[in-house]
C-alpha positions as a LaTeX table, in Angstrom:
\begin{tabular}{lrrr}
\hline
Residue & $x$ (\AA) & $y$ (\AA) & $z$ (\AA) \\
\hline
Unk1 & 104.27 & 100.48 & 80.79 \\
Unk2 & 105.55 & 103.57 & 81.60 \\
Unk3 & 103.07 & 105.33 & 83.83 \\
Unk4 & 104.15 & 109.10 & 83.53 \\
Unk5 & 101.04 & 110.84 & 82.58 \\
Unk6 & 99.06 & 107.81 & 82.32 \\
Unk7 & 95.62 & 107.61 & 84.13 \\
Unk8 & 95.14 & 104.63 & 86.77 \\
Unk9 & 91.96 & 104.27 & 87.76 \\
Unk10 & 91.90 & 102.70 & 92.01 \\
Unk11 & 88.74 & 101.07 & 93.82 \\
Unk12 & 88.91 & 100.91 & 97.24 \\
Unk13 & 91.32 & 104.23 & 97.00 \\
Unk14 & 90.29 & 106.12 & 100.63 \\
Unk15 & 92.08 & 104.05 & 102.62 \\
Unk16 & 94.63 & 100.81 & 103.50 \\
Unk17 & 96.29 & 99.64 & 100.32 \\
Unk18 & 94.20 & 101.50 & 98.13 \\
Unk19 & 95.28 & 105.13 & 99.52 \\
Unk20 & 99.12 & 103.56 & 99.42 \\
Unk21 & 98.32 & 102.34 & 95.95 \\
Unk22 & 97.04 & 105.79 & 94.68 \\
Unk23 & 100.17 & 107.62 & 96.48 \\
Unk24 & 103.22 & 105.13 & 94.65 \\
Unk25 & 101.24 & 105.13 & 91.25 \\
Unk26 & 101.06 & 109.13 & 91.52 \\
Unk27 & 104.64 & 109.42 & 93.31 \\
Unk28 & 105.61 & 107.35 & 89.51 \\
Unk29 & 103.78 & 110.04 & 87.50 \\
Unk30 & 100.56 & 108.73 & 87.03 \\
Unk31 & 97.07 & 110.45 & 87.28 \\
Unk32 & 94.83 & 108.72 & 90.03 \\
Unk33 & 91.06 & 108.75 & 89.29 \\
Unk34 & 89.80 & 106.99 & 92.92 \\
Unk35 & 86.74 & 105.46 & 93.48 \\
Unk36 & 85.31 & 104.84 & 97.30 \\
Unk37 & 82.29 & 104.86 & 99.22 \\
Unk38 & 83.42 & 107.27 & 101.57 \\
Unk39 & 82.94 & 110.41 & 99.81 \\
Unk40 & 85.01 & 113.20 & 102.26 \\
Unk41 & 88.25 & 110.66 & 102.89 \\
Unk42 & 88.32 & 109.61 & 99.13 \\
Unk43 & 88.54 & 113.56 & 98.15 \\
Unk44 & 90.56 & 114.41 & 100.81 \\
Unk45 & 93.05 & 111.67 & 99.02 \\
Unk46 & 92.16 & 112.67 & 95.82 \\
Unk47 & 93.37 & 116.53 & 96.82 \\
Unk48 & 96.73 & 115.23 & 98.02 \\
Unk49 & 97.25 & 113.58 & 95.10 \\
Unk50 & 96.10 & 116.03 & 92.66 \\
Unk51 & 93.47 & 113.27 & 91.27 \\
Unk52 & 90.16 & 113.04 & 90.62 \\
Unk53 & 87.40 & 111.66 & 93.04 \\
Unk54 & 84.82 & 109.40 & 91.81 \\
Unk55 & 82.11 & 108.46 & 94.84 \\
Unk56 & 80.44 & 105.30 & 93.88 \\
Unk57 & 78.53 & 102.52 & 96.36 \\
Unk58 & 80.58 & 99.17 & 94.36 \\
Unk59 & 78.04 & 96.97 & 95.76 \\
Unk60 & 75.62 & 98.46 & 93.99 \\
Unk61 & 74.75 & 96.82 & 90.58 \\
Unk62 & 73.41 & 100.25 & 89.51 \\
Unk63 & 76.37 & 102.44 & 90.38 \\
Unk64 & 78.73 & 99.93 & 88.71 \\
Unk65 & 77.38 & 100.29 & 85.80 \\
Unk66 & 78.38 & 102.73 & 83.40 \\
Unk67 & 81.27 & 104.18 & 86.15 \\
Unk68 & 83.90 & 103.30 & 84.00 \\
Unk69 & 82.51 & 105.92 & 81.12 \\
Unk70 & 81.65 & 108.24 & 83.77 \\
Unk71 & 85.31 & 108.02 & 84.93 \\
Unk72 & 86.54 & 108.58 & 81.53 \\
Unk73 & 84.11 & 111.43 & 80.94 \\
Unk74 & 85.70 & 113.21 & 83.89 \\
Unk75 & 89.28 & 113.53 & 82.89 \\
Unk76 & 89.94 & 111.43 & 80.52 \\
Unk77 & 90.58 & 107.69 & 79.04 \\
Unk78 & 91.77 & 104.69 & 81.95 \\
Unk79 & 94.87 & 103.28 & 80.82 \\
Unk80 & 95.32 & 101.54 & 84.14 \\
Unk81 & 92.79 & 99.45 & 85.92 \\
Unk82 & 93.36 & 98.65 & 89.99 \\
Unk83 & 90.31 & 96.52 & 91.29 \\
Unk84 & 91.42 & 96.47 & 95.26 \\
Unk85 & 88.03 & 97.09 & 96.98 \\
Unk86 & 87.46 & 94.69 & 99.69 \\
Unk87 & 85.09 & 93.52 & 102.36 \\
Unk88 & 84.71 & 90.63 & 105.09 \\
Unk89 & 82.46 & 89.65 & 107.58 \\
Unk90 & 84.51 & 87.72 & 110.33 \\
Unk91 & 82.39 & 84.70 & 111.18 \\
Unk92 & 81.80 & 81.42 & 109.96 \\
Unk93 & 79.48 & 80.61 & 107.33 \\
Unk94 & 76.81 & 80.13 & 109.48 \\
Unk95 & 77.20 & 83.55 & 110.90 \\
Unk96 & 76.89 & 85.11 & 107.61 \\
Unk97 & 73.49 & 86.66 & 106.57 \\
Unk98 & 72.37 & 86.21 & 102.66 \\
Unk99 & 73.21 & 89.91 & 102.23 \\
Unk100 & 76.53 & 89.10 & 103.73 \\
Unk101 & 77.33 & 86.22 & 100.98 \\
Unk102 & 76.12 & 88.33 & 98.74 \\
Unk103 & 77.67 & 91.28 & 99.22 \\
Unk104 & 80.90 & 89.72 & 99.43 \\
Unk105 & 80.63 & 87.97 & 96.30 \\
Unk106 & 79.55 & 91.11 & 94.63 \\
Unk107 & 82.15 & 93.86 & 95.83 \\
Unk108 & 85.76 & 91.23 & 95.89 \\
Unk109 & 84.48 & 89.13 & 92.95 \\
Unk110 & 81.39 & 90.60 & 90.35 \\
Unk111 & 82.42 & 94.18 & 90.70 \\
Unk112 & 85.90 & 93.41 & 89.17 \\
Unk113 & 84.53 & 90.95 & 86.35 \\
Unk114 & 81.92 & 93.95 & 85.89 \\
Unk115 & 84.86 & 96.77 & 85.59 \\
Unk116 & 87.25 & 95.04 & 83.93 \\
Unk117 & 84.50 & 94.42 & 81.19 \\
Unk118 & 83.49 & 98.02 & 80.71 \\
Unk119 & 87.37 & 99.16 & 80.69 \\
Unk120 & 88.71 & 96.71 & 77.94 \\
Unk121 & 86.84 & 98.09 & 74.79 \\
Unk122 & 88.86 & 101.16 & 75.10 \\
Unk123 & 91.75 & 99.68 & 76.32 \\
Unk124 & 91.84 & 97.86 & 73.20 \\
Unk125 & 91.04 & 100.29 & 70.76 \\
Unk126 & 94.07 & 102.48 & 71.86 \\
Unk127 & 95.83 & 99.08 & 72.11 \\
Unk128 & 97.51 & 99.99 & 75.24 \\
Unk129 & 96.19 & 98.81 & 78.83 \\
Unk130 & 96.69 & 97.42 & 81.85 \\
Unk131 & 94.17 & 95.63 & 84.82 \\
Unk132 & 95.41 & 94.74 & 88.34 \\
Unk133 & 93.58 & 92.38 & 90.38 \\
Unk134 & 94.69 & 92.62 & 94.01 \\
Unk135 & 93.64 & 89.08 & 95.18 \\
Unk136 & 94.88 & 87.16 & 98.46 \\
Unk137 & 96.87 & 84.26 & 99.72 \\
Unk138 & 93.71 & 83.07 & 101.44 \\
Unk139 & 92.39 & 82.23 & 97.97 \\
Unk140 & 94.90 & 79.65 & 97.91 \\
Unk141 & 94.87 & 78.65 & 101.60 \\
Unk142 & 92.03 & 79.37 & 103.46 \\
Unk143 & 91.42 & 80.68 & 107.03 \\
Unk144 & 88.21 & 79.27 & 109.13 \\
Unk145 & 85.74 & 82.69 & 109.33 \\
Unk146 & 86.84 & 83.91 & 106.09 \\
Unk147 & 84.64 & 81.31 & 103.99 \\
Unk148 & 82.86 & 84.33 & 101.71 \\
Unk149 & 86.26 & 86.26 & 101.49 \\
Unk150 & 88.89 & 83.29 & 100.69 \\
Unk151 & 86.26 & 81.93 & 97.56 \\
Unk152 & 85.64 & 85.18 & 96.23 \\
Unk153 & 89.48 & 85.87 & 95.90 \\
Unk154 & 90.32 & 82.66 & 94.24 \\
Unk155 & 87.78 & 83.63 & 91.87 \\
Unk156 & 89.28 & 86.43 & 91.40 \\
Unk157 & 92.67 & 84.96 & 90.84 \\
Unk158 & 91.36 & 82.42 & 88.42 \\
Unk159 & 89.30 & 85.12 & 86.78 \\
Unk160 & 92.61 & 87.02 & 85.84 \\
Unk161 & 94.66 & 83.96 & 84.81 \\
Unk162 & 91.78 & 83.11 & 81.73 \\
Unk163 & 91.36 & 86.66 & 81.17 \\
Unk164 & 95.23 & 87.06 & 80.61 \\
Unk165 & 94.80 & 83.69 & 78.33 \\
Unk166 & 91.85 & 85.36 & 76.09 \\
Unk167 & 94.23 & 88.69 & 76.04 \\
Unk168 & 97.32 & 86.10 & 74.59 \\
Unk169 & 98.50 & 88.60 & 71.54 \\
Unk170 & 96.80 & 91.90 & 72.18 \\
Unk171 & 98.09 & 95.24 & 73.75 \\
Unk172 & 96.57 & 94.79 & 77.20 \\
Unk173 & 98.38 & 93.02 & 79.93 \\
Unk174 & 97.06 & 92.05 & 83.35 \\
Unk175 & 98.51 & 91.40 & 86.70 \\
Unk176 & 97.04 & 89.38 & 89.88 \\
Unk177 & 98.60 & 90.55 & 93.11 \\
Unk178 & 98.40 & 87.43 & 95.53 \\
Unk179 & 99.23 & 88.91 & 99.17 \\
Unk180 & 99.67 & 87.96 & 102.45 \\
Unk181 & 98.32 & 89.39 & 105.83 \\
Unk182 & 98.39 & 93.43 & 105.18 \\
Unk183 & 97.89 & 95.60 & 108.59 \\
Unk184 & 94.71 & 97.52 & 107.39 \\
Unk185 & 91.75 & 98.06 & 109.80 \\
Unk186 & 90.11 & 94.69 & 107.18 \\
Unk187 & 92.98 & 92.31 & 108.57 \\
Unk188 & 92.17 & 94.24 & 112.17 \\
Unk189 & 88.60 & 93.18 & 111.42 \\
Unk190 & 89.16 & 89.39 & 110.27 \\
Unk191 & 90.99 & 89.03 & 113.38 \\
Unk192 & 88.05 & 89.75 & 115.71 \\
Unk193 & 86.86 & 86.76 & 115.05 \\
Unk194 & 89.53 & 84.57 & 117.26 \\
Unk195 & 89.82 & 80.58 & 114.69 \\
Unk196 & 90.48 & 83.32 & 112.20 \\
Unk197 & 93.52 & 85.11 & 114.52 \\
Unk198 & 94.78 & 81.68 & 115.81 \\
Unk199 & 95.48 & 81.18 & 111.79 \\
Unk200 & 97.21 & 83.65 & 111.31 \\
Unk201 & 99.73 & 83.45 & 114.37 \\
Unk202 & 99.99 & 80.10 & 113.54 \\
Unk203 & 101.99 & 80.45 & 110.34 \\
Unk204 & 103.49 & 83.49 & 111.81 \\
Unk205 & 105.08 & 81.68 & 114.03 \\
Unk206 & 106.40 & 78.91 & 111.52 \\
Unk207 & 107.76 & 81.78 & 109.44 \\
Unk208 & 105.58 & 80.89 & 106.63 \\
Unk209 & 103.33 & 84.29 & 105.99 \\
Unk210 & 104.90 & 87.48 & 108.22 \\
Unk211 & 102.93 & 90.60 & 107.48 \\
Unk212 & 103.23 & 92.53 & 104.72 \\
Unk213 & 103.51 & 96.51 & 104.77 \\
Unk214 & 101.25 & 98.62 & 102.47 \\
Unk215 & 104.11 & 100.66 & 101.31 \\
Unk216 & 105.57 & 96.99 & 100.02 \\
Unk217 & 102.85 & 96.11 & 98.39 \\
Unk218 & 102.02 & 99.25 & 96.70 \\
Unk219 & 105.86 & 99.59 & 95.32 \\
Unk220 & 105.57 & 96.13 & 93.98 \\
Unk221 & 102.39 & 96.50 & 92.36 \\
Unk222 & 103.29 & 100.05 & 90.62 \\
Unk223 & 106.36 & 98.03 & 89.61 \\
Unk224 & 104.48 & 95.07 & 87.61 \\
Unk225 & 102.83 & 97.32 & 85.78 \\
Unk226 & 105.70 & 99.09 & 84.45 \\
Unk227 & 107.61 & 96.10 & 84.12 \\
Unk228 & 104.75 & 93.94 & 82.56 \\
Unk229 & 104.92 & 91.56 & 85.04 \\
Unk230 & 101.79 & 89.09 & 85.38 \\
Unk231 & 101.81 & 88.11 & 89.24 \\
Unk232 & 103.24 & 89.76 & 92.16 \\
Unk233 & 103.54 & 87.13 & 95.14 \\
Unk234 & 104.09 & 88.75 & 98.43 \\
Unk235 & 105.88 & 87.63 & 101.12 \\
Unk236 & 107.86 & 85.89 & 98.77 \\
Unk237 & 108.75 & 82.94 & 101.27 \\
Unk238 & 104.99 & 81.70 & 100.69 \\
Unk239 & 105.32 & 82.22 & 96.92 \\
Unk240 & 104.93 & 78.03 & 96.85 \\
Unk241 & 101.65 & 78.09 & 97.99 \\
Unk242 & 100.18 & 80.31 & 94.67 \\
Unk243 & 102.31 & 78.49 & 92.80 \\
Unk244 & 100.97 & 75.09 & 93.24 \\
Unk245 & 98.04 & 76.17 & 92.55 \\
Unk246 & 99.02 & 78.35 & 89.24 \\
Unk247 & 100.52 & 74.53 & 87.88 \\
Unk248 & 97.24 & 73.46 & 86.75 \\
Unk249 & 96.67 & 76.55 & 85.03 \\
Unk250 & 100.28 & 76.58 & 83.27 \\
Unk251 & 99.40 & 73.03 & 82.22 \\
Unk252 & 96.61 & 74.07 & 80.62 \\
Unk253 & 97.94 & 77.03 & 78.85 \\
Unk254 & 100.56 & 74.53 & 77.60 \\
Unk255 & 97.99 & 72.07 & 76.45 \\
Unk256 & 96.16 & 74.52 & 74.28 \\
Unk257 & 99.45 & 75.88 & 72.82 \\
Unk258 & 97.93 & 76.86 & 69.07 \\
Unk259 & 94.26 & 77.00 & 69.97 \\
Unk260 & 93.49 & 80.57 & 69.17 \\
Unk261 & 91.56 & 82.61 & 71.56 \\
Unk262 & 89.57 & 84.50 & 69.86 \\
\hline
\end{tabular}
């Protein structure tokens, strides 16, 4: 897709790799309309950027719904979705409150379903779209105090591999971003919690999953989209690890070669 003058719509967009999402997808031309909690650091963004601000509570059933036409009614149709909002509570599942399971489920894992729902009507009556889910490598290998976090992002992964399969033949293309550990102040936070750290430096130290910049994963993302690309794996040197779980899925998409979707 070529993203000059196109509208991308970011969650998560005040911050971490949403703010370095919004800045590559406007530095290729685009037309960021950014969604956060935090109302003066999203507009303060939003001004840089010369986008639009959207304040909106995502784990809120209520404010979900209907933000995508509110969105639209401020500046225009979303030609590009970008669900990145994300959330963890470093513990282990005992640890974790019922609003904490809940929450997590909702903001990394309903709130996308929810969005990418409300944005696909439109996307397919202009027949032109494009959703990014930014998932994780912990979906496909998880960490001990990320229980909530690691199952909510291989739903979200799996979520975008069927919806790509019931989008087979229509003008809307999707992309799951599958990343490693990010420096953010949410990999800052999941580190608190020390089985959680020791993880981490344990693969570190094999070479297996190095960190990965914002910068590199915004660039790569922005570049999937234009390029149509339906996964971006970063680091690359732990690409196997997505991939052996994607081979089930392949099989089956192979399997029900001729079954129409719709």
């Amino acid at each position: 897709m070529e993203l000059q003058g196109r509208r991308v719509l970011i969650t998560g967009a005040s911050r971490g790799i949403g703010e370095a999402l919004a800045s590559s997808f406007a530095a290729a031309g685009a037309r960021v309309a950014l969604v956060a909690r935090s109302e003066g650091p999203l507009k303060e963004v939003a001004t840089r950027l010369g986008g639009t601000a959207h304040p909106a509570d995502l784990l809120d059933p209520d404010q979900v719904d209907g933000l995508i036409d509110r969105v639209e009614a401020d500046g225009g149709p979303i030609d590009v979705l970008v669900n990145n909002a994300g959330w963890d509570v470093p513990a282990p599942l005992v640890g974790h409150s019922a609003t904490d399971v809940q929450q997590a489920i909702q903001l990394m894992l309903v709130t996308p379903i929810q969005l990418c729902r409300q944005v696909l009507p439109g996307m397919l009556e202009r027949r032109s779209g494009h959703i990014v889910n930014i998932s994780s490598l912990a979906g496909v290998g998880g960490f001990p105090g990320m229980t909530t976090y690691c199952a909510s992002k291989a739903g979200l992964t799996h979520f975008t591999a069927i919806l790509r399969a019931e989008l087979k033949g229509l003008p809307v293309q999707t992309t799951v971003v599958e990343v490693g550990p990010v420096p953010t102040e949410l990999l800052d936070q999941a580190k608190s919690y020390k089985p959680t750290a020791d993880g981490f430096r344990r693969l570190a130290r094999l070479q297996l999953l190095p960190e990965v910049s914002r910068e590199a994963l915004a660039a790569a993302t922005v570049a999937a989209v234009q390029r149509g690309r339906r996964h971006v794996r970063l680091p690359k040197r732990a690409v196997l690890f997505p991939m052996l779980t994607e081979a089930p899925r392949r099989l089956t998409e192979i399997l029900l070669t001729g079954v129409k979707p719709r």
